[in-house]
N, C-alpha and C positions, 0 to 999 in steps of 0.2 A: 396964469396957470390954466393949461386947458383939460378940463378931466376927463375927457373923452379920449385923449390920447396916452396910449401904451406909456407908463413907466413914468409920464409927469405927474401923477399925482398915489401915494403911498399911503393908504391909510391906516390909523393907529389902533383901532381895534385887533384885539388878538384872538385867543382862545379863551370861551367862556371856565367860568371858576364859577364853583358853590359846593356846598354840603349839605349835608342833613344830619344831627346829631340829637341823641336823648342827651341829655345833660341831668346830672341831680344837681338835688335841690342845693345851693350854693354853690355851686361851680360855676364856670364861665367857658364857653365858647370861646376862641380867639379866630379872629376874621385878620389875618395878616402874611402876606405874601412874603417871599423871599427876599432877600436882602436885591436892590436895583433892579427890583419887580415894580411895576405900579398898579395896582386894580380899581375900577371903578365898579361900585357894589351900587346894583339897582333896586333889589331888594334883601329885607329881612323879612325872617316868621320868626313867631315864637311864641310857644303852646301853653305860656301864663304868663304870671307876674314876673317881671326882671327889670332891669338894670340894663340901658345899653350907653355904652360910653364910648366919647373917642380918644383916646390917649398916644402917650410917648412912655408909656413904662413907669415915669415920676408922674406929670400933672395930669388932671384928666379933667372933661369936660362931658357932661351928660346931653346924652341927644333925649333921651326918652327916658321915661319910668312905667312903662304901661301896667296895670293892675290884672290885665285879663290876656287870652290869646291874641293875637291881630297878627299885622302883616303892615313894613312900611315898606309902600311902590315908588318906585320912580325915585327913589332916594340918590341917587348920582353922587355918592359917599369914594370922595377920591382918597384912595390909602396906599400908605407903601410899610417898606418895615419898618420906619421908625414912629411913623405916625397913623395907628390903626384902631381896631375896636375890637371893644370885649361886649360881650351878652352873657350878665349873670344873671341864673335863676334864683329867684326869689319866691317861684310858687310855691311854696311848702310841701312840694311832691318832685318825682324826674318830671321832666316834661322836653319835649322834642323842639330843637330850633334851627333852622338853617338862613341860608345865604346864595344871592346867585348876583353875578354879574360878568365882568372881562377884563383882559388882560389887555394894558393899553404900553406903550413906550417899549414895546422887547427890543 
């Protein structure tokens, strides 16, 4: 394949996706695209203690549990609808969380 040349090569990045959300204190963010969406999420924030998990709706699995504010980079968290993540606040106040990454398979 030569990628210098018109039209042989397509690439799969699309248009960037994120948010920015205060959430209260037990709620959740939901970080998940449209049904035959795929995204890849490069990063997370989020402005205390939570919960971030990856889930299908029923099982889930925890990526983190951070106790304070942070931010995780470079995370290349591939999600579509049926398999995505939630960030719930667990700081004992609202506190602000977002997401950025793109839109890959349109």
């Amino acid at each position: 394949m030569a990628y210098g040349v018109r039209g042989a090569y397509k690439p799969t990045v699309g248009a960037a996706v994120g948010e920015i959300e205060t959430i209260a204190n037990g709620s959740a963010m939901t970080v998940r695209p449209a049904a035959g969406i795929i995204w890849i999420i490069e990063m997370i924030s989020y402005g205390g203690a939570c919960t971030i998990v990856f889930t299908d709706g029923t099982l889930s699995d925890t990526i983190d549990t951070p106790t304070s504010a942070g931010i995780i980079e470079k995370a290349n968290y591939r999600i579509s609808h049926d398999h995505y993540i939630t960030v719930t606040n667990s700081s004992g106040a609202s506190a602000t969380f977002g997401y950025a990454g793109y839109v890959v398979n349109e």
